[in-house]
C-alpha positions as CSV (number, residue, x, y, z in Angstrom):
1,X,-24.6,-8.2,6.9
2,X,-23.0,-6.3,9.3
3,X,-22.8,-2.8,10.4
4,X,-20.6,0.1,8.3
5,X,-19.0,0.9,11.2
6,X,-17.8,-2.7,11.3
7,X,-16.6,-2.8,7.9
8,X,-12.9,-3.4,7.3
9,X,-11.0,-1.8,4.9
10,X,-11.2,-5.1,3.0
11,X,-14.8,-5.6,3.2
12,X,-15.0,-1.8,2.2
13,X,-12.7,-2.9,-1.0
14,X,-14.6,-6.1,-1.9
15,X,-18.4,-4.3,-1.5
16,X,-16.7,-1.2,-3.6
17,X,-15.8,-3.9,-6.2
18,X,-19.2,-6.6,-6.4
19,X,-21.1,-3.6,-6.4
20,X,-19.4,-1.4,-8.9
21,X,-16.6,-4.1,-11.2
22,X,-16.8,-2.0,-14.3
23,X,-15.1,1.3,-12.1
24,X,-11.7,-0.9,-11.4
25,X,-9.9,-0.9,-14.1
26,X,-10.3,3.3,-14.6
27,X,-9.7,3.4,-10.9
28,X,-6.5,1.0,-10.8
29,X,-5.5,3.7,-13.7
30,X,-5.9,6.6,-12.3
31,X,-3.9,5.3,-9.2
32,X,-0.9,4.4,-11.3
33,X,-1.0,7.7,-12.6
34,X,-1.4,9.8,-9.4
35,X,1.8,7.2,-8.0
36,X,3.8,8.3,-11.1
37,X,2.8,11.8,-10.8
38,X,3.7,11.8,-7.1
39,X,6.9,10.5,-7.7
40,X,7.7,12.8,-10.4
41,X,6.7,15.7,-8.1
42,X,9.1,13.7,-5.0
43,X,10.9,17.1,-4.2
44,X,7.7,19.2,-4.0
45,X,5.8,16.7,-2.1
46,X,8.8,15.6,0.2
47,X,9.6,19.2,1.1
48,X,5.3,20.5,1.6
49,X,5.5,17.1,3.5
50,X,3.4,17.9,7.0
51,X,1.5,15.0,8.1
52,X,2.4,13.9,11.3
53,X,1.2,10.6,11.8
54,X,3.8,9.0,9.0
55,X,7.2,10.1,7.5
56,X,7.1,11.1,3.6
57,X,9.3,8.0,3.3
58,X,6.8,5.7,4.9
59,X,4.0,7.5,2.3
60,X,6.7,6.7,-0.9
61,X,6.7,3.0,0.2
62,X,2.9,2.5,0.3
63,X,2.7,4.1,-3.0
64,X,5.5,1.7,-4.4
65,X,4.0,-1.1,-2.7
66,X,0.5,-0.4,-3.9
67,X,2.1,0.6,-7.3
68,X,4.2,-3.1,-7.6
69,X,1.0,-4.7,-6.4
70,X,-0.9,-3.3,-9.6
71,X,1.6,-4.1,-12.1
72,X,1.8,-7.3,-11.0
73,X,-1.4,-8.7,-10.7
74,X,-3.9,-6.2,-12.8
75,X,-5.7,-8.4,-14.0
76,X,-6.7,-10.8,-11.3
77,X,-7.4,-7.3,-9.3
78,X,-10.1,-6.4,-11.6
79,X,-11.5,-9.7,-12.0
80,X,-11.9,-10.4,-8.6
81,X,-13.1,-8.6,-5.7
82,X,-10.9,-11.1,-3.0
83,X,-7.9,-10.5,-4.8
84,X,-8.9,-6.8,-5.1
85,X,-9.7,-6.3,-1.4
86,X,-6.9,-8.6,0.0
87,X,-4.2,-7.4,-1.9
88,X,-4.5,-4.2,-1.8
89,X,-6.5,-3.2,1.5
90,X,-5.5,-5.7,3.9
91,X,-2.4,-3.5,5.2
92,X,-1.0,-0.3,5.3
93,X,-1.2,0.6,1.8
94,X,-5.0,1.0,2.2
95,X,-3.9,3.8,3.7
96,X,-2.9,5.5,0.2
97,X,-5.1,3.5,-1.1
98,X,-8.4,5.2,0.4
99,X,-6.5,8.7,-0.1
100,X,-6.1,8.0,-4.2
101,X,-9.7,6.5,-3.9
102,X,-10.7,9.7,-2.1
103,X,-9.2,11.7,-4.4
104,X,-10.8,9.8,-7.3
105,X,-14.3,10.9,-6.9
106,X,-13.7,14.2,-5.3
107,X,-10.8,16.0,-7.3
108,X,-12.5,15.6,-10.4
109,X,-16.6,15.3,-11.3
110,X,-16.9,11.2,-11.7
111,X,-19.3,10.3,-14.1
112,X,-21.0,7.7,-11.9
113,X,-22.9,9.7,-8.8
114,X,-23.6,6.4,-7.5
115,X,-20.0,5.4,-6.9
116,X,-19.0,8.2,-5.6
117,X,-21.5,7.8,-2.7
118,X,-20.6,4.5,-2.2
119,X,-17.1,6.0,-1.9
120,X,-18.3,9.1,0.4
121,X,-20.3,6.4,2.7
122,X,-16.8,3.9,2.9
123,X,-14.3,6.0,3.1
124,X,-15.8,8.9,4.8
125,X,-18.1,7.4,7.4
């Protein structure tokens, strides 16, 4: 195996999902959610918008994309921890992705300690 700090975001995905598959289908949940909420909110977020490494606009289409992406194929995502890695974390909508993963364990007390290290080691090395 090799090194975290070699990880991809995709190996991060896939490990997050073999080691934990009974946390992605409340996790693919609460990240439809938190895009539907975001969107509802567009105004407030668009305007308190002040990250300067991406537009708000570039944000709104990694959260449709990732959004489209777990519509579509929701079932295969939690079966599978390819499709789950590849689909979702092989491009910039990791990205939101890691942020709504991020904010999964930490905005709220998750009832599985051990996942949310596992989430605190991958995302936050």
């Amino acid at each position: 195996m090799k090194a975290l700090t070699e990880f991809t975001n995709v190996d991060k995905a896939a490990l997050l999902h073999q080691l934990f598959p009974e946390e992605i289908p409340e996790l693919l949940d609460f990240i439809t959610g938190m895009c539907q909420s975001i969107k509802e909110k567009e105004a407030l977020y668009r305007f308190s918008w002040d990250n300067g490494l991406m537009s708000f606009d570039f944000w709104l289409r990694l959260l449709n994309s990732s959004e489209s992406m777990i519509a579509q194929k929701r079932n295969s995502l939690i079966k599978s921890h390819l499709i789950f890695s590849e689909q979702l974390f092989s491009d910039h909508k990791a990205i939101f992705l890691n942020h709504c993963i991020s904010v999964y364990t930490t905005a709220r007390k998750h009832p599985n300690p051990k996942f949310t290290l596992l989430v605190e080691l991958l995302i936050h090395p």
